[in-house]
KOLMIGU-323581 format. One record per residue: residue number from 1; residue in one letter; x, y, z of N, C-alpha, C in turn. Coordinates in Angstrom, 2 decimals. Example, Ala and Ser with C-alpha at 12.3 -4.5 7.8 and 13.67 -1.06 7.14 Angstrom:
<sites>
(1 A (13.19 -5.69 7.80) (12.30 -4.50 7.80) (13.20 -3.30 7.80))
(2 S (12.85 -2.25 7.08) (13.67 -1.06 7.14) (12.90 0.03 7.87))
</sites>
This chain:
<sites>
(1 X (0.84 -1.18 0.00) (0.00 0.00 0.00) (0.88 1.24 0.00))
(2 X (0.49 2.37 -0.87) (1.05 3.47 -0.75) (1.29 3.98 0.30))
(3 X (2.23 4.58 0.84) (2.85 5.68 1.74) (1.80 6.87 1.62))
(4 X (0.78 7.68 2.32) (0.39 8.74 2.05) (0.56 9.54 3.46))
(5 X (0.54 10.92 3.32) (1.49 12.03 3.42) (0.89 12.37 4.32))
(6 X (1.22 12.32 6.41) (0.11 12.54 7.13) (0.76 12.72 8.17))
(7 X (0.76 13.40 9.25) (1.43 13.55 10.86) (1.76 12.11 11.38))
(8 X (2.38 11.59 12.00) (2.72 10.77 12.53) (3.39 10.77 13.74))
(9 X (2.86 9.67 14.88) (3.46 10.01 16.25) (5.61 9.39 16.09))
(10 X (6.41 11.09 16.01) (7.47 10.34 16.29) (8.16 9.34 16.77))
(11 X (7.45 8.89 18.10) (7.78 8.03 19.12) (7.92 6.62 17.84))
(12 X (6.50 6.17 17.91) (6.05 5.09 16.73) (6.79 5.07 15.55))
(13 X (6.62 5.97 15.13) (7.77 5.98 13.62) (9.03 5.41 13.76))
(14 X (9.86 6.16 14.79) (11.19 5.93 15.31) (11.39 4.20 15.33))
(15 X (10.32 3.72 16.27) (10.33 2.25 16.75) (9.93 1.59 15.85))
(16 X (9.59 1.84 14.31) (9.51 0.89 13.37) (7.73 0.31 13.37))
(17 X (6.63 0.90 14.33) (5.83 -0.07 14.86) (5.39 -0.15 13.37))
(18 X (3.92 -1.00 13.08) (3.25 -1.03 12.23) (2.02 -0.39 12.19))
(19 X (1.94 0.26 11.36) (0.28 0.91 10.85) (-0.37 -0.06 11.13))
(20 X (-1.76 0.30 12.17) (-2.71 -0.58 12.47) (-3.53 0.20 11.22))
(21 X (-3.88 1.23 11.91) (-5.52 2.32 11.26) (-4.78 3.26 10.40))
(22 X (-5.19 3.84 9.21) (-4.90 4.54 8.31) (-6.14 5.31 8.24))
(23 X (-6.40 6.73 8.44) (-7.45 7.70 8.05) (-7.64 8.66 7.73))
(24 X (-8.13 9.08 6.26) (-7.55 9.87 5.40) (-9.20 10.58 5.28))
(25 X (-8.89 11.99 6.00) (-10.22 12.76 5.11) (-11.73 12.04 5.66))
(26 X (-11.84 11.48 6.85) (-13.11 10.81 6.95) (-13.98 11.82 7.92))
(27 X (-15.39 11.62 7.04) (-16.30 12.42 7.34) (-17.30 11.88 7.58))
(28 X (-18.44 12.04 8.82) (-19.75 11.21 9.32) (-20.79 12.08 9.02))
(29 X (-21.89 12.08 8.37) (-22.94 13.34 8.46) (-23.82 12.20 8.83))
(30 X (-25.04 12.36 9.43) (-25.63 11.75 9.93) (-27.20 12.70 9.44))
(31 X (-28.34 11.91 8.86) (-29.46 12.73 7.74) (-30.34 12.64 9.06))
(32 X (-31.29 13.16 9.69) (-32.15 13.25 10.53) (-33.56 14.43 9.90))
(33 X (-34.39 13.82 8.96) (-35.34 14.62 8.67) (-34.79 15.31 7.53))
(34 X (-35.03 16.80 8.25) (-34.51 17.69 7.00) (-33.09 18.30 6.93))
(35 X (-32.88 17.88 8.30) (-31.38 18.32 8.59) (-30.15 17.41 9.00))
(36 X (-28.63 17.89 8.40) (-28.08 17.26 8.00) (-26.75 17.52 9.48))
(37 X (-26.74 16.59 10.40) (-25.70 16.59 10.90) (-24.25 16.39 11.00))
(38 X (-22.98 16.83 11.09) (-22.18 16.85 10.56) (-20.79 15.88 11.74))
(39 X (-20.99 14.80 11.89) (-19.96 14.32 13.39) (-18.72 14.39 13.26))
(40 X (-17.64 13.89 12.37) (-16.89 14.24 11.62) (-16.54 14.96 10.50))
(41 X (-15.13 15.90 10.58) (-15.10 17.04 9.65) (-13.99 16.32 8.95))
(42 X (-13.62 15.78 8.17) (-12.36 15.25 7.24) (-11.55 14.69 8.68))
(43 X (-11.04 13.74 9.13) (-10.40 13.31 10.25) (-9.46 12.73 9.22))
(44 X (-8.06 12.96 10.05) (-6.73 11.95 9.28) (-5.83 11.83 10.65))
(45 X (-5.60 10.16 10.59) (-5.04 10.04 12.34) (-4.29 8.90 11.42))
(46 X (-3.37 8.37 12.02) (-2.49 7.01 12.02) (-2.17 6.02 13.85))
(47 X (-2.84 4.82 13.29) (-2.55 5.00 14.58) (-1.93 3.57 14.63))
(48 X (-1.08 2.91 15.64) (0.12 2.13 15.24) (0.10 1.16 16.43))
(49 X (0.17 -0.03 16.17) (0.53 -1.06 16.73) (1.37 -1.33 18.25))
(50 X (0.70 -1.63 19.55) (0.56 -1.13 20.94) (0.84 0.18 21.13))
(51 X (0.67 1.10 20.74) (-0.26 1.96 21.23) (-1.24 2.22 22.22))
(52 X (-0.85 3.13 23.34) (-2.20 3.87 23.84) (-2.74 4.34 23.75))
(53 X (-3.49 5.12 23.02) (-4.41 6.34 23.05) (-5.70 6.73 23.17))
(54 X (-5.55 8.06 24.23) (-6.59 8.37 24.46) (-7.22 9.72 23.67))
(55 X (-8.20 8.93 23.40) (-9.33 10.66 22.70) (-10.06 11.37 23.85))
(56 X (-9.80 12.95 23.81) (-10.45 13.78 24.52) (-11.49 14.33 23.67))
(57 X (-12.53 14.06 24.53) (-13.23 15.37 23.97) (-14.78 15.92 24.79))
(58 X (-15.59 16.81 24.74) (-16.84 16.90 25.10) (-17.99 16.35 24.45))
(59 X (-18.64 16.01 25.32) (-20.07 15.15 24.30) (-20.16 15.89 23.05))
(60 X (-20.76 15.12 22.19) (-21.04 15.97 21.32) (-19.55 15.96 20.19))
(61 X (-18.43 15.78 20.91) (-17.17 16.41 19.55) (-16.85 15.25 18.99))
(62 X (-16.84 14.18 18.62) (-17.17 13.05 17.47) (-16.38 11.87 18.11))
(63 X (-16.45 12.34 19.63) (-15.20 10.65 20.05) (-15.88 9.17 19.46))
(64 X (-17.38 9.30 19.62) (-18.05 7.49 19.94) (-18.12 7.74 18.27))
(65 X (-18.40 8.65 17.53) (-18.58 8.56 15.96) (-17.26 7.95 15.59))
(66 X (-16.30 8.50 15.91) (-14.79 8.14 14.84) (-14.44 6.58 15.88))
(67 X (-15.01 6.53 17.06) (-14.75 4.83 17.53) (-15.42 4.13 17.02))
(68 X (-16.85 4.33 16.62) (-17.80 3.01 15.68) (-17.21 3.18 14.67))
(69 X (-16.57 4.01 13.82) (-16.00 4.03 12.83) (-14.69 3.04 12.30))
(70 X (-14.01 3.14 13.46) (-12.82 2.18 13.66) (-13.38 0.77 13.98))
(71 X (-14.06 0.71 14.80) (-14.44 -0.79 15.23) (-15.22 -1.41 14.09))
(72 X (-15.90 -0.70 12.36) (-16.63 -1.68 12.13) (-17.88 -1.64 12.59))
(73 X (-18.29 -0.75 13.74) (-20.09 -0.52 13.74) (-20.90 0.51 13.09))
(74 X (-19.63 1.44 12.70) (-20.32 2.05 11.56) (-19.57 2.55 10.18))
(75 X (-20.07 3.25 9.20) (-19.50 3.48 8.21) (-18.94 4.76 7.80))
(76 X (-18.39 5.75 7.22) (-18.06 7.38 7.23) (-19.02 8.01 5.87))
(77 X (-19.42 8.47 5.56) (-19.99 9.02 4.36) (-18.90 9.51 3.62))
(78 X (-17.85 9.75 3.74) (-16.68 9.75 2.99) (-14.98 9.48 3.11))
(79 X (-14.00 9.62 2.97) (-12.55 9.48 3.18) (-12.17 8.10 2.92))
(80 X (-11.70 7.74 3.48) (-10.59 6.07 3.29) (-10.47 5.94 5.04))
(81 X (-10.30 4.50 5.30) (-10.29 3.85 6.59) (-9.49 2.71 5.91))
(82 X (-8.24 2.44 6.03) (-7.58 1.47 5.90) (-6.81 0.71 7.54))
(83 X (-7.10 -0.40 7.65) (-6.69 -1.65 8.37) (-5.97 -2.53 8.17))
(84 X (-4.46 -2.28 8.52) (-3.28 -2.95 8.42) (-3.51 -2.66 6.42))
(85 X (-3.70 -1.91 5.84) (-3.83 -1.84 4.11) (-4.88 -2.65 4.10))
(86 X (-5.79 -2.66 4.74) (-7.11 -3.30 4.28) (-8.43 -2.09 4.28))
(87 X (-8.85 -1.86 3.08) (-9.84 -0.88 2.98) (-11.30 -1.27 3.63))
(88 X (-11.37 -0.87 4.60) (-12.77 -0.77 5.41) (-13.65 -0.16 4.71))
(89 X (-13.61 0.97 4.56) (-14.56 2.31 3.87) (-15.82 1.42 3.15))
(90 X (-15.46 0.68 2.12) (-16.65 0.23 1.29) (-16.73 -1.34 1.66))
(91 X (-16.13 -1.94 2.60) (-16.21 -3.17 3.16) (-18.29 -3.44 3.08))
(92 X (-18.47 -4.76 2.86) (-19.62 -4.81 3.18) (-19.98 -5.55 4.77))
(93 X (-21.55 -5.62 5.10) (-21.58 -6.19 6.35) (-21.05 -7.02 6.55))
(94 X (-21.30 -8.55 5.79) (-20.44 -9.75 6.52) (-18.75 -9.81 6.70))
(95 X (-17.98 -8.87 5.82) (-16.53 -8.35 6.05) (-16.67 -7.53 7.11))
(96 X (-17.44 -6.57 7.71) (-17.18 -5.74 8.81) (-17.47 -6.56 9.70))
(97 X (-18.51 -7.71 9.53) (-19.06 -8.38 11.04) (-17.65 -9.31 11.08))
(98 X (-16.76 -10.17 9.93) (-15.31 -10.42 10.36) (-14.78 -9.90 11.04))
(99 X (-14.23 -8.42 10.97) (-13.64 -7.60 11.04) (-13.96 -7.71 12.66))
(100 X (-15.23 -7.35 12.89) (-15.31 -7.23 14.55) (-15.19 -8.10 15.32))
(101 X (-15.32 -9.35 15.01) (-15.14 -10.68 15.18) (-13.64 -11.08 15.82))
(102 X (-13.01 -11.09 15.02) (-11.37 -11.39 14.40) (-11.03 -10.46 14.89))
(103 X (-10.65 -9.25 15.11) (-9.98 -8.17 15.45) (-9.85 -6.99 16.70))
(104 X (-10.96 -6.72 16.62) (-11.91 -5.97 17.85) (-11.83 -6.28 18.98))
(105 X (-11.90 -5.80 20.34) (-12.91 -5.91 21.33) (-12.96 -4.98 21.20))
(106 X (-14.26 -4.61 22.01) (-15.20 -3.51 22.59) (-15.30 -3.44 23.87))
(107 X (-15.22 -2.34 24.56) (-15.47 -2.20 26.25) (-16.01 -1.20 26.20))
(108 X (-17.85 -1.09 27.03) (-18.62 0.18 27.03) (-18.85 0.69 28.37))
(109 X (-19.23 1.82 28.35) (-19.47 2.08 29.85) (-20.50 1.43 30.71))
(110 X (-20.92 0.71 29.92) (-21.91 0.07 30.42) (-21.60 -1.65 30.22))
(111 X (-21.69 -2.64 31.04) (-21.03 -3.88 30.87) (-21.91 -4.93 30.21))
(112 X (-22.59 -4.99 30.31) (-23.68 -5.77 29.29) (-23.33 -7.33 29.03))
(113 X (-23.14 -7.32 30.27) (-23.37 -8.80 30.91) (-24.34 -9.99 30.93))
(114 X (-24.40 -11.19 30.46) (-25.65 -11.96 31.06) (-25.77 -12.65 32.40))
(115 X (-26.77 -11.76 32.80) (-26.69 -11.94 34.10) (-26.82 -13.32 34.72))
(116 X (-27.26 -14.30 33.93) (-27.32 -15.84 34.35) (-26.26 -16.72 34.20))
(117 X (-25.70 -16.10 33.73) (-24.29 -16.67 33.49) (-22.92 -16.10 34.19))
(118 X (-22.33 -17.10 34.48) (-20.76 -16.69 35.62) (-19.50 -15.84 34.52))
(119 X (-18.83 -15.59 35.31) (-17.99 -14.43 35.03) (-17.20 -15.48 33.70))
(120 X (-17.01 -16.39 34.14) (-16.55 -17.64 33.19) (-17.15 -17.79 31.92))
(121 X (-18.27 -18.11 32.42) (-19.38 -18.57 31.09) (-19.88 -16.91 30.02))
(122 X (-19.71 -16.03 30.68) (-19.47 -14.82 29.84) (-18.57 -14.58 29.00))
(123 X (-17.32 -14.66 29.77) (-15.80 -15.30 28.62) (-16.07 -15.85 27.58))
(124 X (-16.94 -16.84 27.95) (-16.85 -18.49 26.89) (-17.30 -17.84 25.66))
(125 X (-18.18 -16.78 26.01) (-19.53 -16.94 25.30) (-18.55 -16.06 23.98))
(126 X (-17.36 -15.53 23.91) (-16.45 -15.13 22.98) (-15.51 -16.60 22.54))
(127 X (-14.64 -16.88 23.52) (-13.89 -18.20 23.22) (-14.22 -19.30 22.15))
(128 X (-15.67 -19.24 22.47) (-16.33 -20.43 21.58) (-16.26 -20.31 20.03))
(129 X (-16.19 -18.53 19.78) (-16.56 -18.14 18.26) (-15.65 -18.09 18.06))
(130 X (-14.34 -17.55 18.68) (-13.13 -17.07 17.68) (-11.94 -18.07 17.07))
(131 X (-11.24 -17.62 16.74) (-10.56 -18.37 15.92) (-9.21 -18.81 16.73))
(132 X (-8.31 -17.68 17.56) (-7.08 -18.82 18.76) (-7.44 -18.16 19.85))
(133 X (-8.53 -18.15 20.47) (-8.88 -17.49 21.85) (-8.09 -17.85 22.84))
(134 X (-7.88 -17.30 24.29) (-7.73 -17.44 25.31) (-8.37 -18.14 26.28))
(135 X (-8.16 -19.21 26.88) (-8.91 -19.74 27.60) (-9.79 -18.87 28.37))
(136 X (-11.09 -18.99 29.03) (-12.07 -17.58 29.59) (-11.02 -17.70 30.72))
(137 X (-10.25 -18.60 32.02) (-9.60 -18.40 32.90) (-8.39 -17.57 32.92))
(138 X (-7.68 -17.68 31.29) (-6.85 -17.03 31.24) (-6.93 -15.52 31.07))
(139 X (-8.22 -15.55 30.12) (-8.54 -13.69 30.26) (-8.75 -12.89 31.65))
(140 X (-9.38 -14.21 32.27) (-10.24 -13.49 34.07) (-9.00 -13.22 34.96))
(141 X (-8.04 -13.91 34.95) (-6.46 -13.87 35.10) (-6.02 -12.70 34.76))
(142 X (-6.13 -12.46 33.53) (-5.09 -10.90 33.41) (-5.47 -9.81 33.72))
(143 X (-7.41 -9.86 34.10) (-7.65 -8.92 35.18) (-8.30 -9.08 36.34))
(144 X (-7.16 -10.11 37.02) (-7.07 -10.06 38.49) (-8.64 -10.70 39.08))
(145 X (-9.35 -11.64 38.06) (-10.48 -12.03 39.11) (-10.57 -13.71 38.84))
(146 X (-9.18 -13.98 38.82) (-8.99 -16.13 39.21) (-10.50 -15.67 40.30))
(147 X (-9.97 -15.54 41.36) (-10.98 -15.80 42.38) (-12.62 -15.30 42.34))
(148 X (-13.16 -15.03 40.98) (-14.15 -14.93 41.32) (-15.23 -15.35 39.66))
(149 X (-14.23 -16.04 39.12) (-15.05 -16.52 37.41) (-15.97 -17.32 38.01))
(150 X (-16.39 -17.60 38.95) (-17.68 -18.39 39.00) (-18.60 -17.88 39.38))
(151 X (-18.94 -16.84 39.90) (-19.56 -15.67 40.39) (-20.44 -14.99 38.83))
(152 X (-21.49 -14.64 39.87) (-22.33 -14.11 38.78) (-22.43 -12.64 38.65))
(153 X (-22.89 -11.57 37.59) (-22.94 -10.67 37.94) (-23.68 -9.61 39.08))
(154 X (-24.36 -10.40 39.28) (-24.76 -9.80 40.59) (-24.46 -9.53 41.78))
(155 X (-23.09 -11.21 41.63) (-22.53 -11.06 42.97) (-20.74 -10.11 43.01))
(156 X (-20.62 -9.38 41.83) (-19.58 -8.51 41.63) (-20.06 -7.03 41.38))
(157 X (-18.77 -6.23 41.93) (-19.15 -4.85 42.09) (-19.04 -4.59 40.55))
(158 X (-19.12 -3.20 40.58) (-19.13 -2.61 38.91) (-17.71 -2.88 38.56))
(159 X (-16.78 -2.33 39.29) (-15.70 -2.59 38.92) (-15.00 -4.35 38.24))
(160 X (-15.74 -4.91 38.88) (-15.76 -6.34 38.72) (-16.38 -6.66 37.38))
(161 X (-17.08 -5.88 37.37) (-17.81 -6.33 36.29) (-17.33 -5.64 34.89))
(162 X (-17.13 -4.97 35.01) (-16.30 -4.14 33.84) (-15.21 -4.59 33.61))
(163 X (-14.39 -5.57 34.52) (-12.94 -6.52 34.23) (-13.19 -7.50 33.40))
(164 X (-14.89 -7.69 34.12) (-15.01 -9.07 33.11) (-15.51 -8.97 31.51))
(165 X (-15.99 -8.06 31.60) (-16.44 -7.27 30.28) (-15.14 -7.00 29.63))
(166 X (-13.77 -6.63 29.94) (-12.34 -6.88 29.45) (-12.27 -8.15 29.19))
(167 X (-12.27 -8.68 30.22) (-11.56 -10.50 29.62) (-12.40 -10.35 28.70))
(168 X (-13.74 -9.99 28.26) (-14.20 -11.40 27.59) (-13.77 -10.34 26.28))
(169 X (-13.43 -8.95 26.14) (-12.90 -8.31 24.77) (-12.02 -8.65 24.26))
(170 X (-10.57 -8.83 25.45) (-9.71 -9.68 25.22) (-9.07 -11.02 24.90))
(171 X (-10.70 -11.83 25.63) (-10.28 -13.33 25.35) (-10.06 -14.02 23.59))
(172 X (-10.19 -13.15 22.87) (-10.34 -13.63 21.42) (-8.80 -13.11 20.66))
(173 X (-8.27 -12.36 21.74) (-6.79 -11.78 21.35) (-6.74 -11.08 19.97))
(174 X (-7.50 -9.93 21.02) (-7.72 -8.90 19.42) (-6.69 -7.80 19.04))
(175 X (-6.21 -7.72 17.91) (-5.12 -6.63 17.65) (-5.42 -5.16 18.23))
(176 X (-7.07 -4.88 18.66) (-7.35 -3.51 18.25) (-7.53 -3.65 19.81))
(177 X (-8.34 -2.50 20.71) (-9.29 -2.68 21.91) (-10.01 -1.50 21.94))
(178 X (-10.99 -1.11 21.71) (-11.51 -0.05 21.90) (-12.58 0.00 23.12))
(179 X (-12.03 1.33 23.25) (-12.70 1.14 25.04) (-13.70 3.04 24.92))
(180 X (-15.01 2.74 25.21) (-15.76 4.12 24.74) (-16.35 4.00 26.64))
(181 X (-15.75 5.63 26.87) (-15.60 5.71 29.22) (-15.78 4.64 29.85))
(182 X (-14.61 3.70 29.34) (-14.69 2.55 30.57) (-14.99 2.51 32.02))
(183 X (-14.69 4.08 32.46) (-14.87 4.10 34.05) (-15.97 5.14 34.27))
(184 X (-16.59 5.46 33.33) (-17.66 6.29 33.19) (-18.59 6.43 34.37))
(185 X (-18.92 4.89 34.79) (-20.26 4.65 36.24) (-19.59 4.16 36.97))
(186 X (-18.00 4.24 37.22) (-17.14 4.11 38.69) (-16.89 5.12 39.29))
(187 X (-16.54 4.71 40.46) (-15.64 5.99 41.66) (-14.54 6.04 40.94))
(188 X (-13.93 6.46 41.83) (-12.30 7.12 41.07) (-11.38 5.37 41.52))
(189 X (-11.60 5.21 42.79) (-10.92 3.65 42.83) (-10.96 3.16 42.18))
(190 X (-11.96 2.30 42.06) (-13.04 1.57 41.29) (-11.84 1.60 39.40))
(191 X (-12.60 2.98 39.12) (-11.89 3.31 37.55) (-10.71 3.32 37.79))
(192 X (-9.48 3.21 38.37) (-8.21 3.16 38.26) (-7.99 1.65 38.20))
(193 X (-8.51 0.69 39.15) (-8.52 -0.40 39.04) (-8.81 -0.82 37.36))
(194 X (-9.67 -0.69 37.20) (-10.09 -1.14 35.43) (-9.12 -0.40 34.67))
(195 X (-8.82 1.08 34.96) (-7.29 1.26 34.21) (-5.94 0.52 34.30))
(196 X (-6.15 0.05 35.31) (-4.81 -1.21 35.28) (-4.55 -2.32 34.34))
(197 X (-6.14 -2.70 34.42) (-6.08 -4.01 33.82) (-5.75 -3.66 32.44))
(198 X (-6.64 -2.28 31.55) (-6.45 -2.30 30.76) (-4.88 -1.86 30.32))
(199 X (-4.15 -1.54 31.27) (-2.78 -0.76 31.18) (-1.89 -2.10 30.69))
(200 X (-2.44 -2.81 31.62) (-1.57 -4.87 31.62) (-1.65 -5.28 30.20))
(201 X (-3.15 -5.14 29.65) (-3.47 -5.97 28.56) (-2.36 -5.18 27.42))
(202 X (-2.72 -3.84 27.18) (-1.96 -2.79 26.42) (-0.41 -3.40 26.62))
(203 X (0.44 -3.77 27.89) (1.41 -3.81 27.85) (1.89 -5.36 27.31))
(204 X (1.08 -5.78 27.89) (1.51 -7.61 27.63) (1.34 -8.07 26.45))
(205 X (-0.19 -7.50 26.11) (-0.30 -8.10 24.63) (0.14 -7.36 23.53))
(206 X (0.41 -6.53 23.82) (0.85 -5.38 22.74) (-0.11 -4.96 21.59))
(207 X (-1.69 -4.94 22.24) (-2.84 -4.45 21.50) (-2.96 -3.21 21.57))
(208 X (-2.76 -2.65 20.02) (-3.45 -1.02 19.84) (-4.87 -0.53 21.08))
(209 X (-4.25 0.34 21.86) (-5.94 0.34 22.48) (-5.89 1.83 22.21))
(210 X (-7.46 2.40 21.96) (-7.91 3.13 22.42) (-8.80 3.42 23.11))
(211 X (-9.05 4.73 24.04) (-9.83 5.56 25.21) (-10.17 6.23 25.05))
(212 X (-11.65 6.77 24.21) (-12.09 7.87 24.64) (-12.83 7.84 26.17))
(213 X (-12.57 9.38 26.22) (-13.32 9.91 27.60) (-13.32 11.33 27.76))
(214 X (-13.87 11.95 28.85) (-13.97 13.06 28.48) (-13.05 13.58 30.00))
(215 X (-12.94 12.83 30.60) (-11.68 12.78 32.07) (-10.29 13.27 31.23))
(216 X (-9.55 14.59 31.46) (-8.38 14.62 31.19) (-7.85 14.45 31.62))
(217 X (-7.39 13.37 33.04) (-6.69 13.03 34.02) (-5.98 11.77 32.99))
(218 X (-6.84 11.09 32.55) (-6.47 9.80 31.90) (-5.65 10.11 30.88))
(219 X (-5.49 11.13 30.12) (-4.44 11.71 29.42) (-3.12 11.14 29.80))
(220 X (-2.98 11.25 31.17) (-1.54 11.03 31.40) (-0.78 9.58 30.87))
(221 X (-1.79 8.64 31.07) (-1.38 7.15 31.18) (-1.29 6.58 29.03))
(222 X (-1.81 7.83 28.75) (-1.40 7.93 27.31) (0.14 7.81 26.40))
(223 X (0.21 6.94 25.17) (1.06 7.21 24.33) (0.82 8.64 24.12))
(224 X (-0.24 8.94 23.60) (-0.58 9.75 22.90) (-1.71 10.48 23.26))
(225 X (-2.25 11.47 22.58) (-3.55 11.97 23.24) (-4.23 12.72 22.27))
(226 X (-5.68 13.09 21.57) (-5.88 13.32 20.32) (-7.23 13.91 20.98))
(227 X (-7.51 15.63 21.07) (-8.20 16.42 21.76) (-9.14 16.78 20.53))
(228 X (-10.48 16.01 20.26) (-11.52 16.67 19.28) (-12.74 17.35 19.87))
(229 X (-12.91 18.37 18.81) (-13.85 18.99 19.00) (-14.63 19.24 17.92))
(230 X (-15.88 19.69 17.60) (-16.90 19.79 16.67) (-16.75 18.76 15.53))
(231 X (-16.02 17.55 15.68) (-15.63 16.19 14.90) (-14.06 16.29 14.49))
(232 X (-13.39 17.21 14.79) (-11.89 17.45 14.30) (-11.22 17.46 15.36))
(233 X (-9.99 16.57 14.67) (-9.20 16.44 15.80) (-8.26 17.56 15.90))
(234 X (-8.74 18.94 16.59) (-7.97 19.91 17.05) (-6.60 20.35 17.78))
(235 X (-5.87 18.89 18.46) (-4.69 18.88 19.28) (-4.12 18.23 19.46))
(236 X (-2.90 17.76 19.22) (-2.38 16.04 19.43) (-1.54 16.64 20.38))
(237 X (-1.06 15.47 21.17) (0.44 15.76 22.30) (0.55 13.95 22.27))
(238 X (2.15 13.73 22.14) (2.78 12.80 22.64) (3.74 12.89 23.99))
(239 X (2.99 12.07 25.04) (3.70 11.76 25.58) (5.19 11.22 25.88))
(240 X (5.90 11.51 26.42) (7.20 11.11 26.64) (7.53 9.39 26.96))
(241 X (6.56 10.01 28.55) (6.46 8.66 29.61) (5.08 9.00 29.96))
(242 X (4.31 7.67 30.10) (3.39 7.41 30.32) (3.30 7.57 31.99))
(243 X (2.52 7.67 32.47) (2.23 7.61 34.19) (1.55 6.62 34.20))
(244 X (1.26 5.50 35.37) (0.52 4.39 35.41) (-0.45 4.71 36.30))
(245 X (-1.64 4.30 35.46) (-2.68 4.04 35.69) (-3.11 4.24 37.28))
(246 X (-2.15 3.47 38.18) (-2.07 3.78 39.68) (-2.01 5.11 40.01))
(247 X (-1.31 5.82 39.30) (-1.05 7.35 40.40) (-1.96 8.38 39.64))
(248 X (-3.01 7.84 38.96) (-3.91 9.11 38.42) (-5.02 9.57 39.16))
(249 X (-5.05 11.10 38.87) (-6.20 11.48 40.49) (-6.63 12.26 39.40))
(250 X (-8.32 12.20 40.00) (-9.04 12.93 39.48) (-9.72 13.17 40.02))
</sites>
C-alpha cells in the first residue's frame, strides 16, 4: 500500500511499529429529517501497533462517531479507513461483522453482561466463536479475578464487572481494543482499578488500544492523546512517559 502524506506520532515511527488504522479525510454526516448533521469534519489520524491512546473530547465532539467508525459498527460518508492496508470504507456487512469478530474488542461504559451466566461462562460466550482465543480463565487472570469466574454478575461490584467485560474483549486476542468511558459509572478507585487491567493488557499483549473519555486526568497514562472537537481532531500531544494508571487522580 502506498505511503500517504500525514502527521505521525514520532515516538512510533522511530520504533519501526506497524500501521494498524490509516485515516484519510473521513467524514460522518448523519441525515435526521430535513437536517443534515455533521460528526466528523475530514479526520486523518495514524494510529500504530501497541499503542495507547486516548481521545479527549466533550459530548457531542465526534469521540463514539470516529470509535464506531474504527471498530466496524459504523460506516463514514466519505474518506478512506484502511486496516493494516485493508480498505474498510466500502467493506460490506459480513466483512465488517469479520472484522469485529477477528480483530476488535469492545469495552462500554456500560457492561452488558448476562446476568445468568458466571464471570466464566461470559468469557466463553467469545472463546467459543473465535478463531485462537484465550482460555475464559486465562482472560479473568489478566484482570485479576482467578478468584471470582464463578460468580455471577450480581454477585460482583461494577468494577468487577467491567474486568469481566475486558476478559471477555480480550479473550479472542484482538489486535485492536476499543474502550468508549470505561470508568464512566465508577468511583475514582473503582476506575483506576479497570485502568490497570487495561494498562496490563496494552502492555503484555501489545494491543493497539484506544480511550475515549472526556476525564483529562487519563491523558496522562497515554502514548498519545488526540483532543476533538466539533468532529476534528484539534490537538495532538505525545507523551514522553506514560504515568501508570495507579497514580492518576481525578
Amino acid at each position: 500500500m502506498p505511503q500517504l502524506s500525514a502527521s505521525s506520532p514520532p515516538a512510533a515511527a522511530a520504533a519501526g511499529k506497524q500501521i494498524v488504522f490509516q485515516a484519510r479525510q473521513l467524514k460522518k454526516v448523519y441525515h435526521t429529517g430535513e437536517l443534515d448533521v455533521v460528526a466528523l469534519h475530514g479526520v486523518n489520524l495514524d494510529f500504530y501497533s501497541s499503542e495507547l491512546v486516548v481521545l479527549l473530547g466533550a459530548s457531542g465532539s465526534g469521540k463514539s462517531t470516529l470509535l464506531n467508525i474504527l471498530g466496524g459498527l459504523d460506516v463514514p460518508s466519505s474518506g478512506s479507513l484502511h486496516y493494516k492496508g485493508w480498505e474498510l470504507t466500502d467493506a460490506d456487512e459480513n466483512t465488517l461483522t469479520l472484522f469485529r469478530r477477528n480483530c476488535v474488542g469492545f469495552v462500554f461504559q456500560f457492561y452488558n453482561l448476562i446476568p445468568s451466566l458466571t464471570a466464566r461462562e461470559n468469557v466463553a460466550l467469545i472463546t467459543d466463536i473465535a478463531r485462537d482465543p484465550m482460555k475464559p480463565e486465562e482472560a479473568l487472570d489478566m484482570v485479576g479475578l482467578s478468584a471470582r469466574m464463578d460468580h455471577f454478575p450480581s454477585q460482583l461490584s461494577g468494577g468487577e464487572q467491567q474486568r469481566v467485560a475486558i476478559a471477555r474483549a480480550i479473550a479472542k486476542r484482538p489486535e485492536v481494543l476499543l474502550c468508549d468511558e470505561p470508568t464512566g459509572a465508577l468511583d475514582v478507585h473503582t476506575g483506576i482499578t479497570v485502568l490497570e487491567a487495561v494498562e496490563r493488557i496494552n502492555r503484555e499483549l501489545g494491543t493497539l488500544t484506544v480511550i475515549i473519555t472526556h476525564n483529562a486526568a487519563m491523558a496522562e497514562m497515554a502514548d498519545r492523546v488526540l483532543h476533538l472537537s466539533d468532529g476534528q481532531i484539534v490537538k495532538t500531544r505525545t507523551n514522553e512517559t506514560r504515568m501508570p494508571a495507579s497514580k492518576l487522580e481525578w
